[in-house]
ZADO-1210 file (C-alpha; in nm, 4 decimals, padded with zeros to 6 digits):
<atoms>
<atom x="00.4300" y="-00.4689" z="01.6240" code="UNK" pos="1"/>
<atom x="00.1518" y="-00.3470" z="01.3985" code="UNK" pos="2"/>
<atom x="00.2047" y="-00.2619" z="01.0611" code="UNK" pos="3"/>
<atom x="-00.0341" y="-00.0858" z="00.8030" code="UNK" pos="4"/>
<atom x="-00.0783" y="00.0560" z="00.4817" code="UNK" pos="5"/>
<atom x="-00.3147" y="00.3240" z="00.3773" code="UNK" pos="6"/>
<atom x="-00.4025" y="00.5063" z="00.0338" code="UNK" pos="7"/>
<atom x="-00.4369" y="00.8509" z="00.2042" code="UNK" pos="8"/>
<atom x="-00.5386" y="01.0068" z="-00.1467" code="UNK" pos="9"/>
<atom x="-00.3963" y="01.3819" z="-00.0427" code="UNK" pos="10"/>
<atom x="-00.2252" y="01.4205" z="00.2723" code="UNK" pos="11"/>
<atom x="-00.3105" y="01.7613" z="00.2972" code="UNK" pos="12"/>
<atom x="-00.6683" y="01.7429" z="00.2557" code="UNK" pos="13"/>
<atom x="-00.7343" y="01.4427" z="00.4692" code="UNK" pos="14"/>
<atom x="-00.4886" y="01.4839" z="00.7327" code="UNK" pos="15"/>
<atom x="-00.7555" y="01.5416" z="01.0125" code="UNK" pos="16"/>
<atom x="-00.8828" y="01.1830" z="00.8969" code="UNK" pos="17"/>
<atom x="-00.5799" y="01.0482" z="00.8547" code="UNK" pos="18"/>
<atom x="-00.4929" y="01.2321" z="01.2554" code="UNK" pos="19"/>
<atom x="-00.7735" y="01.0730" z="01.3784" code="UNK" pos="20"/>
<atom x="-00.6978" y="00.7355" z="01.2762" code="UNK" pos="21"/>
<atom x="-00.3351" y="00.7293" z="01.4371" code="UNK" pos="22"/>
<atom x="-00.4635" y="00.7943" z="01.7533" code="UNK" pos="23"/>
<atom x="-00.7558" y="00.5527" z="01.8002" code="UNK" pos="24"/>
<atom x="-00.5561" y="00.2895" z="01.5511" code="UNK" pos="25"/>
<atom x="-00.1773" y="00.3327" z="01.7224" code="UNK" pos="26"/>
<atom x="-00.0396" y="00.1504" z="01.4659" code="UNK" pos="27"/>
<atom x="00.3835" y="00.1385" z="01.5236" code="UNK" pos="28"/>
<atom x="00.4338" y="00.1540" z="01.1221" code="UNK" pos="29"/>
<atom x="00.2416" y="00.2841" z="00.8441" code="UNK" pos="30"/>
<atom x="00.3049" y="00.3416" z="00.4994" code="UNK" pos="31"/>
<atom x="00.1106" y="00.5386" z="00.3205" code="UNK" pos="32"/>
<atom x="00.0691" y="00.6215" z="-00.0650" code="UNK" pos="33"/>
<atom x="-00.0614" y="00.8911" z="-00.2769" code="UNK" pos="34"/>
<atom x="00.0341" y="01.1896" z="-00.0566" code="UNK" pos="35"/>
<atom x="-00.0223" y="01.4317" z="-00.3361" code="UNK" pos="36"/>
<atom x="00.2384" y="01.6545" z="-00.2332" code="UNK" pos="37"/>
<atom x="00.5579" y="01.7985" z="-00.3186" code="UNK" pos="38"/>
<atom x="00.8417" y="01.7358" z="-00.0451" code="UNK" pos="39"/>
<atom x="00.8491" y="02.0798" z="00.1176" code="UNK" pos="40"/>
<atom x="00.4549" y="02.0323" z="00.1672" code="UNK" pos="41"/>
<atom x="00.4738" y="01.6957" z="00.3927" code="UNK" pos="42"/>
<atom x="00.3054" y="01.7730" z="00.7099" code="UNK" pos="43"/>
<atom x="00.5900" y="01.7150" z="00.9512" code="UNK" pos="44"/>
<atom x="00.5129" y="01.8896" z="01.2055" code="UNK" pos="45"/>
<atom x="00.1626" y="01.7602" z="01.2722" code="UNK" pos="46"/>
<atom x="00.2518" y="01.4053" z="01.2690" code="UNK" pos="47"/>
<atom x="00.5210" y="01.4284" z="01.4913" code="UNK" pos="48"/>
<atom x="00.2832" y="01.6215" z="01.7595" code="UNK" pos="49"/>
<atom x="00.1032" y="01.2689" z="01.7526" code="UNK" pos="50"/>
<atom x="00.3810" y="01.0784" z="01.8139" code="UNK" pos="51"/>
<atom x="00.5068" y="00.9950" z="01.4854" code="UNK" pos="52"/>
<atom x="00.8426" y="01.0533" z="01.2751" code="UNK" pos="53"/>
<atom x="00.8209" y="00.9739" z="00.8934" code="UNK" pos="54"/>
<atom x="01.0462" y="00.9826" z="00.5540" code="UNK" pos="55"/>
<atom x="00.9046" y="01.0623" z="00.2651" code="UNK" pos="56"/>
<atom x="00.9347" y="01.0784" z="-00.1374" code="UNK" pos="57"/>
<atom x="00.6866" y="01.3890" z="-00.2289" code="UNK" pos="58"/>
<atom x="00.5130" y="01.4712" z="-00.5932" code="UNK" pos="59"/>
<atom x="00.3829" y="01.7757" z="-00.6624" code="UNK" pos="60"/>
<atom x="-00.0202" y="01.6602" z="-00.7338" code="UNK" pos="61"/>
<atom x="00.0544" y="01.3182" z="-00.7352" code="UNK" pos="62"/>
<atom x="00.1352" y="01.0059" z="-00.6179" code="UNK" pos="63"/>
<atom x="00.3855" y="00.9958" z="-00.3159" code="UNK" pos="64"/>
<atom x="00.4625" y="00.7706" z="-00.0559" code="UNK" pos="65"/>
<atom x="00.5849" y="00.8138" z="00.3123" code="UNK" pos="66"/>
<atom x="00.6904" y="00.5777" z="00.5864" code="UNK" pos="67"/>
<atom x="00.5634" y="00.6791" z="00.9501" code="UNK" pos="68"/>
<atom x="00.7025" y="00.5210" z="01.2759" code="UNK" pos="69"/>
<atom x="00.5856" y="00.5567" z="01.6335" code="UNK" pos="70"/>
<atom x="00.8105" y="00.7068" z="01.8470" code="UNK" pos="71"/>
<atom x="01.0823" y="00.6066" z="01.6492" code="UNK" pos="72"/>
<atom x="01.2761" y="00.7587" z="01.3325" code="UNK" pos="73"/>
<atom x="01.2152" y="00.5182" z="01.0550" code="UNK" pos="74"/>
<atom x="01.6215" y="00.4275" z="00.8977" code="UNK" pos="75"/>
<atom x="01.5547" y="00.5054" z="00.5362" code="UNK" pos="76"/>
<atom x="01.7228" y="00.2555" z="00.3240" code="UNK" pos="77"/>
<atom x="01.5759" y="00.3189" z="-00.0265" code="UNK" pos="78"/>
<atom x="01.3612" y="00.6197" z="-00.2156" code="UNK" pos="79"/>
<atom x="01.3116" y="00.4893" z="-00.5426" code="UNK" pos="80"/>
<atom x="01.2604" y="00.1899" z="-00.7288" code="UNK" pos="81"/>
<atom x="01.5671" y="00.0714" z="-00.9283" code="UNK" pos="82"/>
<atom x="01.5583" y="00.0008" z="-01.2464" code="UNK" pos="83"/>
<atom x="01.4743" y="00.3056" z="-01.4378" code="UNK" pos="84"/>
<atom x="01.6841" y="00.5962" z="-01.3537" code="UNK" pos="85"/>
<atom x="01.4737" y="00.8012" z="-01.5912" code="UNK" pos="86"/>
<atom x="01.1297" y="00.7289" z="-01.3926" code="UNK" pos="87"/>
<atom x="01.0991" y="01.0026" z="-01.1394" code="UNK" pos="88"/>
<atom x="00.7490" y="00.9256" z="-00.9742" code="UNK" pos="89"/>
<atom x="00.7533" y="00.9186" z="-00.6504" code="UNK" pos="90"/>
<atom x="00.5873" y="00.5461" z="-00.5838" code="UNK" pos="91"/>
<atom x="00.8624" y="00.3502" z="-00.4331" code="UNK" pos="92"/>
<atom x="01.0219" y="00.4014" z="-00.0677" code="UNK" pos="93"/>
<atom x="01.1520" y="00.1633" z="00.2433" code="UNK" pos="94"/>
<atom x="01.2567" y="00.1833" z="00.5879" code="UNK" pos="95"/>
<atom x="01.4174" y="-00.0110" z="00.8393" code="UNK" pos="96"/>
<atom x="01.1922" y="00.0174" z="01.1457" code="UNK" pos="97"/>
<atom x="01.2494" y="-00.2236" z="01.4957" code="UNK" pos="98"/>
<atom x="01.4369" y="-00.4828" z="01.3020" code="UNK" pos="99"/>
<atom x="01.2018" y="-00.5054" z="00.9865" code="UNK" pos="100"/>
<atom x="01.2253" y="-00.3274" z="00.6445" code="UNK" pos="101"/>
<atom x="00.9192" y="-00.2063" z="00.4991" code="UNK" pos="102"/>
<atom x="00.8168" y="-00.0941" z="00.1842" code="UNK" pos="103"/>
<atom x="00.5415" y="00.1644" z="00.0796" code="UNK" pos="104"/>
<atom x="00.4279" y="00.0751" z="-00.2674" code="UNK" pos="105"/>
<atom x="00.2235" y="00.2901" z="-00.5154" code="UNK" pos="106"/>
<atom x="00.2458" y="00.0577" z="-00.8040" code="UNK" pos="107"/>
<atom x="00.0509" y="00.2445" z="-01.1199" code="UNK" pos="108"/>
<atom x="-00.2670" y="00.2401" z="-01.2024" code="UNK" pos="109"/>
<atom x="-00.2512" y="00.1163" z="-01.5644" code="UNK" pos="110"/>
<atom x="-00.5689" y="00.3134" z="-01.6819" code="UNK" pos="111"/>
<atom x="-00.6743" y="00.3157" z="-01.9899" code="UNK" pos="112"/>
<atom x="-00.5671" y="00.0015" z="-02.0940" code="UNK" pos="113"/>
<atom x="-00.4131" y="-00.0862" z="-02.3714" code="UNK" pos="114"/>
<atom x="-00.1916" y="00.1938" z="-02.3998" code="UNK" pos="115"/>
<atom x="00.0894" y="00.3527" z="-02.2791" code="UNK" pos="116"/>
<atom x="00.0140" y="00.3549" z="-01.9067" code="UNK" pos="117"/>
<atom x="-00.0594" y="-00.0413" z="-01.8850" code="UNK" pos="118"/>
<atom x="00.2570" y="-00.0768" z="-02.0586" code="UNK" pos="119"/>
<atom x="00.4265" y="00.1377" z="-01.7857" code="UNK" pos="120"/>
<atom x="00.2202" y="-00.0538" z="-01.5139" code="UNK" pos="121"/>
<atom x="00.3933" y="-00.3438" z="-01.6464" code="UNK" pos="122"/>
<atom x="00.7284" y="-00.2209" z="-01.6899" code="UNK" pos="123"/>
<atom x="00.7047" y="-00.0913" z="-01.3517" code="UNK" pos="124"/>
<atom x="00.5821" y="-00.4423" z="-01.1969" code="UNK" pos="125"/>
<atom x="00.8758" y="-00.5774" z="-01.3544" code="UNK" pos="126"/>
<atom x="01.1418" y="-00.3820" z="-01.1712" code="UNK" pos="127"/>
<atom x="00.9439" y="-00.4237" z="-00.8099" code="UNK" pos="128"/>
<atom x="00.9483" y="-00.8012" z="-00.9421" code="UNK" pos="129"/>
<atom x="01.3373" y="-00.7360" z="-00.9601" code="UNK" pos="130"/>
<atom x="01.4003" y="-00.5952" z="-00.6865" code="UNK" pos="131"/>
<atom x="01.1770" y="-00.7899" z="-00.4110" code="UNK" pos="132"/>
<atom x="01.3710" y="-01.0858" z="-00.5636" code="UNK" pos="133"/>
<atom x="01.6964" y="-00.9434" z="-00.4392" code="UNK" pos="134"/>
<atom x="01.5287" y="-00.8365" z="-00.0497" code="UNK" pos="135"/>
<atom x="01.3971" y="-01.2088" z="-00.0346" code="UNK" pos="136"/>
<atom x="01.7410" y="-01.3434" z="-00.1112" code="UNK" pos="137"/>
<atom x="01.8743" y="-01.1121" z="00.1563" code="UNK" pos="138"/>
<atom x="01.6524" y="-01.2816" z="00.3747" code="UNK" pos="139"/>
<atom x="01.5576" y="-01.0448" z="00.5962" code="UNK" pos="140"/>
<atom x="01.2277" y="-01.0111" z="00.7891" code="UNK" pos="141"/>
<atom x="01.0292" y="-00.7555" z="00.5111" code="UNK" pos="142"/>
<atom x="00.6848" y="-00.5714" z="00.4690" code="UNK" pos="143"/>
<atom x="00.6118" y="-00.5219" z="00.1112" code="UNK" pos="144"/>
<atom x="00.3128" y="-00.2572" z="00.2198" code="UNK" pos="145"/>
<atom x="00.1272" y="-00.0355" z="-00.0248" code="UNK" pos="146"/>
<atom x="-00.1185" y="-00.0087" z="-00.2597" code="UNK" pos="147"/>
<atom x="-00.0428" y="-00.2391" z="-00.5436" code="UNK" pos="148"/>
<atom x="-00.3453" y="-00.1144" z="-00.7796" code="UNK" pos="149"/>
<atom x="-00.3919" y="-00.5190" z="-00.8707" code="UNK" pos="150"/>
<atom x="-00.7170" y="-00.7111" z="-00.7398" code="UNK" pos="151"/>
<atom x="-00.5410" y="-01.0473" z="-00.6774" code="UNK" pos="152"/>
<atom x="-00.8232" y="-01.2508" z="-00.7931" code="UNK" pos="153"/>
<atom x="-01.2144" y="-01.2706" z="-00.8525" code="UNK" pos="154"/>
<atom x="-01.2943" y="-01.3387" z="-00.5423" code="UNK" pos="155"/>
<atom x="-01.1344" y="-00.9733" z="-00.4587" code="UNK" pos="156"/>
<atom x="-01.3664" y="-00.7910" z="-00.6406" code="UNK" pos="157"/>
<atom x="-01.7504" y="-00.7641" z="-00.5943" code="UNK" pos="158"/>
<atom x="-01.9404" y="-00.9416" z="-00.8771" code="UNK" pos="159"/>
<atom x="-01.9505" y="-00.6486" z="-01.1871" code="UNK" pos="160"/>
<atom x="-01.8524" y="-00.6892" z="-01.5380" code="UNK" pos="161"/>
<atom x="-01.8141" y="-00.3180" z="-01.5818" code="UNK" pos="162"/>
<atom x="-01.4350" y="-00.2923" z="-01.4883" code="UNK" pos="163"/>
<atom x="-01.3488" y="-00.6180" z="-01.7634" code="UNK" pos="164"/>
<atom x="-01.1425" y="-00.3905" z="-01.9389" code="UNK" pos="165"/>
<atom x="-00.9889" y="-00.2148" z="-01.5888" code="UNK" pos="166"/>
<atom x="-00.6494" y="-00.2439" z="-01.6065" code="UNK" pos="167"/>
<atom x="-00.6533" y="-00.3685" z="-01.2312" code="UNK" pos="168"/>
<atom x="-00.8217" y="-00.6978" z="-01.3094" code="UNK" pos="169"/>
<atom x="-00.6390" y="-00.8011" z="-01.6109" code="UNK" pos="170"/>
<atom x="-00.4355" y="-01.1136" z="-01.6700" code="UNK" pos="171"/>
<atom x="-00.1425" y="-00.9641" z="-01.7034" code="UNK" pos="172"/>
<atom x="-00.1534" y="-00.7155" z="-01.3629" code="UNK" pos="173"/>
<atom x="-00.2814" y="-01.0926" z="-01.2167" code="UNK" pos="174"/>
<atom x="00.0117" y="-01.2248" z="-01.3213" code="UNK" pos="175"/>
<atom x="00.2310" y="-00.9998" z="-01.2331" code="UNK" pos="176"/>
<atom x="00.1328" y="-01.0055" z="-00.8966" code="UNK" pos="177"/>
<atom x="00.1263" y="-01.3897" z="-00.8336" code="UNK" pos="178"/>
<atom x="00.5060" y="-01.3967" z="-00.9875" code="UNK" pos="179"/>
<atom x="00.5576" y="-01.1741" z="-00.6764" code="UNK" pos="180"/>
<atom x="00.4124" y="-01.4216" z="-00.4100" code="UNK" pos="181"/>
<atom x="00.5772" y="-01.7172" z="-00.6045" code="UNK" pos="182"/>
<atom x="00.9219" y="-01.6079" z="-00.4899" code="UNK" pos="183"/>
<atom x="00.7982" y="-01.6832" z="-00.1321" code="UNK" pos="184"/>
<atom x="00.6296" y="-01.3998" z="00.0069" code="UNK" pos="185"/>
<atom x="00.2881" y="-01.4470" z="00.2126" code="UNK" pos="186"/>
<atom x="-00.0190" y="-01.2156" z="00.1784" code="UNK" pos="187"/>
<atom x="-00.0547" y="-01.1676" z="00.4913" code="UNK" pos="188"/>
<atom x="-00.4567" y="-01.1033" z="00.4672" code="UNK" pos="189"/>
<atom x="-00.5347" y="-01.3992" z="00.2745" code="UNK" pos="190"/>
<atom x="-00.3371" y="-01.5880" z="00.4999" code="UNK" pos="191"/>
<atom x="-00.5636" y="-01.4611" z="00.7950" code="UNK" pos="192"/>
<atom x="-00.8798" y="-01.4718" z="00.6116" code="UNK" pos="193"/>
<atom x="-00.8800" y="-01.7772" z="00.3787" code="UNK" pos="194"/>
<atom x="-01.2299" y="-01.7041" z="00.2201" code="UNK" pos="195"/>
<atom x="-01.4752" y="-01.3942" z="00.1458" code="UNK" pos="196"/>
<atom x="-01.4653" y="-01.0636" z="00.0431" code="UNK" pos="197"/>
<atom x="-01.1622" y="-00.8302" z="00.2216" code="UNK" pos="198"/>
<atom x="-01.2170" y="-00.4473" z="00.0111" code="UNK" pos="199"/>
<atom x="-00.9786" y="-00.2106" z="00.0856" code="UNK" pos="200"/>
<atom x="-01.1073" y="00.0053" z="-00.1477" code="UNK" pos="201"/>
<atom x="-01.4422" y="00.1733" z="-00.2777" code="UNK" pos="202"/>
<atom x="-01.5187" y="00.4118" z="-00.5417" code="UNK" pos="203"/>
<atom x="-01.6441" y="00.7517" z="-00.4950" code="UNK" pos="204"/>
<atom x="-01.8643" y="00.7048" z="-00.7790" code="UNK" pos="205"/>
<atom x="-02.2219" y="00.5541" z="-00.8192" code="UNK" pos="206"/>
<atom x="-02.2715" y="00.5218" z="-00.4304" code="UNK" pos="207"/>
<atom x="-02.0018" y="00.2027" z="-00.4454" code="UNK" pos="208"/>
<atom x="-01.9864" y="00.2465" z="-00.0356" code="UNK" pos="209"/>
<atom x="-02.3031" y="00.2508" z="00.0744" code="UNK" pos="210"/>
<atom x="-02.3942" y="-00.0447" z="-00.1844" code="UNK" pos="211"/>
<atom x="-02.0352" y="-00.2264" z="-00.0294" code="UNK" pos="212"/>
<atom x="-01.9280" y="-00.2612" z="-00.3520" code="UNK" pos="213"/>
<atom x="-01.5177" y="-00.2944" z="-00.3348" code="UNK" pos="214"/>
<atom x="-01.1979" y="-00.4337" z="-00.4004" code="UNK" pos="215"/>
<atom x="-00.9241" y="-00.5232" z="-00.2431" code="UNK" pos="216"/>
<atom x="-00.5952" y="-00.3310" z="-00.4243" code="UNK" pos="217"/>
<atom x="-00.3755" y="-00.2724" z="-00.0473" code="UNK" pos="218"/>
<atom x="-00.1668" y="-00.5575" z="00.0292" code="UNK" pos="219"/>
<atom x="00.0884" y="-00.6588" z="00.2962" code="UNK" pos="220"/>
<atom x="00.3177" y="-00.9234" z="00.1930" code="UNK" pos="221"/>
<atom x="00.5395" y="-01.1189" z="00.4405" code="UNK" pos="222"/>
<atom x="00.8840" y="-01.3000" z="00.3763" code="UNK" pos="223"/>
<atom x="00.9217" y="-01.6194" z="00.5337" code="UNK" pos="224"/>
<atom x="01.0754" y="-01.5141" z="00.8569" code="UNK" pos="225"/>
<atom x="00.8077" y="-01.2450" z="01.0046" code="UNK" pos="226"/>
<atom x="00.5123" y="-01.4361" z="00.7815" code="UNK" pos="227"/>
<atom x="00.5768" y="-01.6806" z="01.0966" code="UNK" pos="228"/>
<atom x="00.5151" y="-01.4178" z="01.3443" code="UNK" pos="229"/>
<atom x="00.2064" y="-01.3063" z="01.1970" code="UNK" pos="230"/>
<atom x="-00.1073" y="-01.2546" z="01.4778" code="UNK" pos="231"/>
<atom x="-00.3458" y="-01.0772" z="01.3768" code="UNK" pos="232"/>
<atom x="-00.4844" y="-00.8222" z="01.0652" code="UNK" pos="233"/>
<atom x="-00.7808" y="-00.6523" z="00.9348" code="UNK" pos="234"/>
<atom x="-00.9384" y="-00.3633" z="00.7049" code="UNK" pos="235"/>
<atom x="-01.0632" y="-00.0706" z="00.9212" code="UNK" pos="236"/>
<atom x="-01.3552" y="-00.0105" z="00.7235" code="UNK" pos="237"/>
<atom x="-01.4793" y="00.2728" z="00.9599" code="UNK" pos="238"/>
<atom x="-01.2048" y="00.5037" z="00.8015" code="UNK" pos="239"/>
<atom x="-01.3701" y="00.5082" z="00.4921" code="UNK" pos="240"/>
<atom x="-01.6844" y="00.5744" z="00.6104" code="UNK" pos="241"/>
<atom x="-01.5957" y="00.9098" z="00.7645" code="UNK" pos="242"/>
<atom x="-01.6781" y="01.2293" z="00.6483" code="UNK" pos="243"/>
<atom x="-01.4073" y="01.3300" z="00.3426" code="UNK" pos="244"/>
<atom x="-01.2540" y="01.0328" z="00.3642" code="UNK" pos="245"/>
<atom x="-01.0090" y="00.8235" z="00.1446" code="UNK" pos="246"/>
<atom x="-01.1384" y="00.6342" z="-00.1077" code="UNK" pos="247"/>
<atom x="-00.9007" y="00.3788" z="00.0347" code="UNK" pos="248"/>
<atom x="-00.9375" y="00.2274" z="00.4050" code="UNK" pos="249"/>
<atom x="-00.6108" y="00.1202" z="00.6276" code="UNK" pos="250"/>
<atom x="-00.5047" y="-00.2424" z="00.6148" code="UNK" pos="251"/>
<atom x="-00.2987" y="-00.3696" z="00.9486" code="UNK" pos="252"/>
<atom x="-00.1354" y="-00.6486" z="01.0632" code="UNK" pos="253"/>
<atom x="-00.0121" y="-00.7331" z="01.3809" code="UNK" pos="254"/>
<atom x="00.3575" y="-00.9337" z="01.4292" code="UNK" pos="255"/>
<atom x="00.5265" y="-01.0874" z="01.7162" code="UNK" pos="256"/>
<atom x="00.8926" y="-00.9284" z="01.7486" code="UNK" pos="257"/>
</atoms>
């Protein structure tokens, strides 16, 4: 089974891209993040003309987060993160798809840090910390897929002290984020690819693309009993290359069912 995750940043506006990618990708699952679109909006139709059925948590303008399954209706099991029952972004949802639940993770930005929003980014971490504690005890075979706005580590991050005060690379979102593997789960790339530079994602801004200047923020962690199975992964960088693409580019793995 393959399994990716991809930062579509606006449905909508990139769904030719994002079109074009299912087909020559054929991924069986994808989650995808920051659909930028209200519920009514999700484009249905023109995903299931392709072969795919999804569930979805929509935001009007922002964030958002769907679930897509090939030739198969994805079982939702969850459409929020718990926790909170006052937080009403839409950055949390999971599926049960051919045996294997699987997450689609918009974790927040953070940005401008300090301040309120790395405080929320925090907050926020602290309830997916929660609640991945509770799916590893299940012990299950999960995907934790999204976009988890953290850069894991120096090495995951081209050489720039520009971003020092980027609330993606701080101790704390660092932190955070190895808390989450320590309760067992595997990331799945660095597992694959023990060494060298893996972006997943490049800024629009002072030609970051064509210079290859990333980061890696999409990750696809394993619990112990599919982290066996694992095959194969990669970054297809070619997305982002295309014209109006994501700033994002998908991240896949490939597991033996």
């Amino acid at each position: 089974m393959k399994i990716a995750t991809f930062n579509i940043n606006n449905i909508n506006k990139r769904l030719d891209n994002l079109l074009a990618w299912l087909k020559k990708s054929q991924p069986d699952v994808v989650s995808l993040q920051e659909l930028k679109a209200e519920p009514r909006a999700f484009p249905e139709q023109a995903l299931r003309d392709v072969g795919y059925e999804a569930v979805w948590q929509g935001e009007r303008s922002w964030n958002g987060v769907a679930i897509l399954a090939r030739r198969q209706a994805p079982v939702l099991t969850r459409s929020s993160l718990p926790g909170d029952p006052a937080d009403h972004q839409a950055r949390y949802i999971e599926a049960a798809v051919h045996g294997v639940l699987v997450t689609s993770i918009y974790l927040p930005n953070g940005n401008p840090q300090p301040g309120p929003k790395f405080q929320y980014k925090l907050a926020w971490f602290e309830r997916l910390i929660a609640h991945t504690a509770e799916l590893m005890n299940a012990g299950i075979p999960v995907v934790l897929a999204g976009d988890y706005n953290v850069v894991p580590t120096p090495e995951d991050i081209y050489p720039t002290r520009s971003l020092d005060t980027n609330a993606l690379i701080q101790p704390e979102s660092r932190k955070a984020f190895a808390r989450l593997l320590a309760q067992g789960w595997t990331d799945a790339l660095r597992k694959l690819y023990p060494q060298g530079p893996l972006w997943t994602f490049w800024d629009y801004e002072y030609e970051r693309w064509l210079k290859d200047k990333g980061m890696r923020l999409d990750h696809l962690l394993l619990s112990p009993s599919i982290s066996s199975r694992l095959q194969d992964g990669g970054v297809d960088r070619w997305v982002r290359g295309e014209t109006n693409a994501s700033d994002h580019a998908p991240v896949w793995i490939k597991v033996d069912v």
